[in-house]
Structures are given as structure tokens and as C-alpha cells.
C-alpha positions as CSV (number, residue, x, y, z in Angstrom):
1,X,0.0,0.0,0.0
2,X,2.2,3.1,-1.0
3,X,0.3,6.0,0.2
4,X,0.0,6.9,3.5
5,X,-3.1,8.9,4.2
6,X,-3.6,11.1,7.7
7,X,-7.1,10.2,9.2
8,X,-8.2,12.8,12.4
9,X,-9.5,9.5,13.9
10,X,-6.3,7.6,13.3
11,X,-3.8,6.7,10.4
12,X,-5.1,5.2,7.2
13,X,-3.3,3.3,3.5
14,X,-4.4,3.6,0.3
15,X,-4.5,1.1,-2.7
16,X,-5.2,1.3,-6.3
17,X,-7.7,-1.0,-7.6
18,X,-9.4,-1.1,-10.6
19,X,-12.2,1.2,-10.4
20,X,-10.3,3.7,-8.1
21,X,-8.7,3.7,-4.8
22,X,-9.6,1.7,-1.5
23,X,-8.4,3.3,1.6
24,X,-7.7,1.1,5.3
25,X,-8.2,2.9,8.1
26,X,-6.6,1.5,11.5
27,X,-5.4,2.2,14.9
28,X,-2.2,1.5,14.7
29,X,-3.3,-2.0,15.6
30,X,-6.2,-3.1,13.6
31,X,-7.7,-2.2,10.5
32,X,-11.5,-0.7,11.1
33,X,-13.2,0.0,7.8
34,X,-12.3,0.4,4.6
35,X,-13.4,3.7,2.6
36,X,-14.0,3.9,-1.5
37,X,-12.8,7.0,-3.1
38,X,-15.6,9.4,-2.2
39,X,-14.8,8.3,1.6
40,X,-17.5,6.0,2.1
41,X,-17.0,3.1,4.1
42,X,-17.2,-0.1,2.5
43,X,-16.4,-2.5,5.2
44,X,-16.0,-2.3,8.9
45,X,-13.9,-4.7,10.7
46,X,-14.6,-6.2,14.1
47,X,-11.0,-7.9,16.0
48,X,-10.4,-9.9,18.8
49,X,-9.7,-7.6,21.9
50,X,-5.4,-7.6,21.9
51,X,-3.1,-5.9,19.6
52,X,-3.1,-7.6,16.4
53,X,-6.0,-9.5,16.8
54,X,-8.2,-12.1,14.5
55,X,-10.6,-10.3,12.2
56,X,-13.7,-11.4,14.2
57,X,-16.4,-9.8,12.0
58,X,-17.1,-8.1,8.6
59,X,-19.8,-5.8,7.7
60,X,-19.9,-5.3,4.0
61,X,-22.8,-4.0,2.2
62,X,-26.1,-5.0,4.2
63,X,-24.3,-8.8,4.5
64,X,-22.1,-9.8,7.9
65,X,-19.5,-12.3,7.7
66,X,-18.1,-13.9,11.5
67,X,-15.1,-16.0,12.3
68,X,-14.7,-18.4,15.2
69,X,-11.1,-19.6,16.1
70,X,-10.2,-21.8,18.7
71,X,-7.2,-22.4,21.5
72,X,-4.6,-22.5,18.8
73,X,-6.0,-20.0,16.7
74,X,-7.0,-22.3,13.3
């Protein structure tokens, strides 16, 4: 992700795709959404509650996705 994009609620990156850019927001942690070019979010990101966490949740469109992991994290 080349660009590095300053958020007032935390940094973001930025990616080209095809139809224009996607940009990650995060805290430094965990990514939290991602925004399309106009700055609407896309997706938003739920972790597991530690630094670097499992993606527990994904909220894209009207659908949600969930992940369950167990003890050794598979």
C-alpha cells in the first residue's frame, strides 16, 4: 500500500484497484473499515480484543460475515 493517508481518527493506506482507490483505516493496531474514493465506508472490521487481533467480523454491504477460532487460533 504506498500512500499513507492522515485520518483525524487515526492513520489510514491507500490502494489502487481497478475502479479507483480503497483506503484502510486502523489504529495502529487493527484495520477498522475500509473507505472507496468518495470516503465512504465499504467495510468495517470487528478484531479480537489484543493488539493484532483475529478479524472477528465483517460488515460489508447489508451482508455480515463472522469468524470463530479456537485455543490454537486455526
Amino acid at each position: 500500500m504506498p500512500d499513507a493517508a492522515s485520518r483525524p481518527f487515526g492513520p489510514g493506506r491507500r490502494r489502487a484497484e481497478g475502479s479507483g482507490w480503497t483506503t484502510y483505516l486502523w489504529d495502529r493496531e487493527q484495520v477498522l473499515m475500509e473507505l472507496n474514493k468518495t470516503g465512504t465506508t465499504t467495510v468495517r472490521y470487528t478484531q479480537a480484543p489484543r493488539g493484532y487481533g483475529d478479524v472477528v467480523s465483517q460488515r460489508r454491504s447489508s451482508a455480515s460475515t463472522y469468524w470463530h477460532f479456537d485455543a490454537i487460533g486455526s
